[in-house]
N, C-alpha and C positions, 0 to 999 in steps of 0.2 A: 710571328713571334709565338704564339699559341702551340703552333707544332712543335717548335721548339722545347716548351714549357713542359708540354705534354710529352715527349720524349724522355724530358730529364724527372719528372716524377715516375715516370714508368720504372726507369730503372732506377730512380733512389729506393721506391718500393720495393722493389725485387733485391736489393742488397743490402736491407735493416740499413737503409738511410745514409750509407757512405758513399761520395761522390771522390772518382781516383780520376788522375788526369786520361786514365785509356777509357774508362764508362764517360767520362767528359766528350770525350770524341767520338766515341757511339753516339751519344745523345745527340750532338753537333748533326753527326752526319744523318741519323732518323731522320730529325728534324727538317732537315735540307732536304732532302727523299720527298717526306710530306707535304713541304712548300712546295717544291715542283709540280707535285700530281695535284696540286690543288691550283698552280695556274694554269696547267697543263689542261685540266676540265674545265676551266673559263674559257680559255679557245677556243674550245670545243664550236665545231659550227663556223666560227669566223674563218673566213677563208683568208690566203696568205696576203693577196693587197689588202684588203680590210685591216688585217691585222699591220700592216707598214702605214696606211697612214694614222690609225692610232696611235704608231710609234712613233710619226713623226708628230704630230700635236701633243703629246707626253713628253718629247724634249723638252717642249717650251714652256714646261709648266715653270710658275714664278717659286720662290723659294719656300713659300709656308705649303706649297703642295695642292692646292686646287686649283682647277682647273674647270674650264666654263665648259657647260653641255655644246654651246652652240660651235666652238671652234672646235671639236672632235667631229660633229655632225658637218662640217663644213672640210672639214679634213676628208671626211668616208665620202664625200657627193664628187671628189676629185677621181673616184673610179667604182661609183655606182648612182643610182635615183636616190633622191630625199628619201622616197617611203622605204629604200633597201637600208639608206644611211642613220636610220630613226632605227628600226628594226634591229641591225647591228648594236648600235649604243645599248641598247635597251636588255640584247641577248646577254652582252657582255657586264653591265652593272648589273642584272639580275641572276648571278651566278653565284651569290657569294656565300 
């Protein structure tokens, strides 16, 4: 949401404050650019099974959105060691 945010003042600044449906869409697409390269470096490091069973224990997250340490860590140990599985978790939420 932030890059987003940050996009759409960039350019309200840069145009004495009027927002037109085509700088709308600029913004939009900054924004989106931003998000990407900013999951795109949390990857970073996790290799591509790490990164699928992550995926697969983030289906299952319940509806308010969190999700317990130990089912991701129990997710990563289905294709690497605990200490790689800890390691992983840790690379990945400390990226942010």
């Amino acid at each position: 949401m932030a890059a987003y945010a940050q996009a759409a003042a960039i350019h309200l600044r840069a145009t004495g404050w009027e927002m037109t449906p085509e700088k709308l869409k600029t913004a939009l697409e900054v924004g989106k650019m931003k998000r990407t390269k900013f999951y795109e470096s949390r990857a970073d490091g996790i290799v591509r099974k790490e990164r699928q069973c992550i995926a697969r224990a983030m289906a299952n997250i319940e509806t308010d959105g969190t999700i317990d340490k130990d089912i991701v860590i129990a997710s990563l140990r289905e294709v690497c060691s605990e200490e790689k599985a800890e390691a992983v978790f840790t690379l990945g939420s400390a990226k942010k």
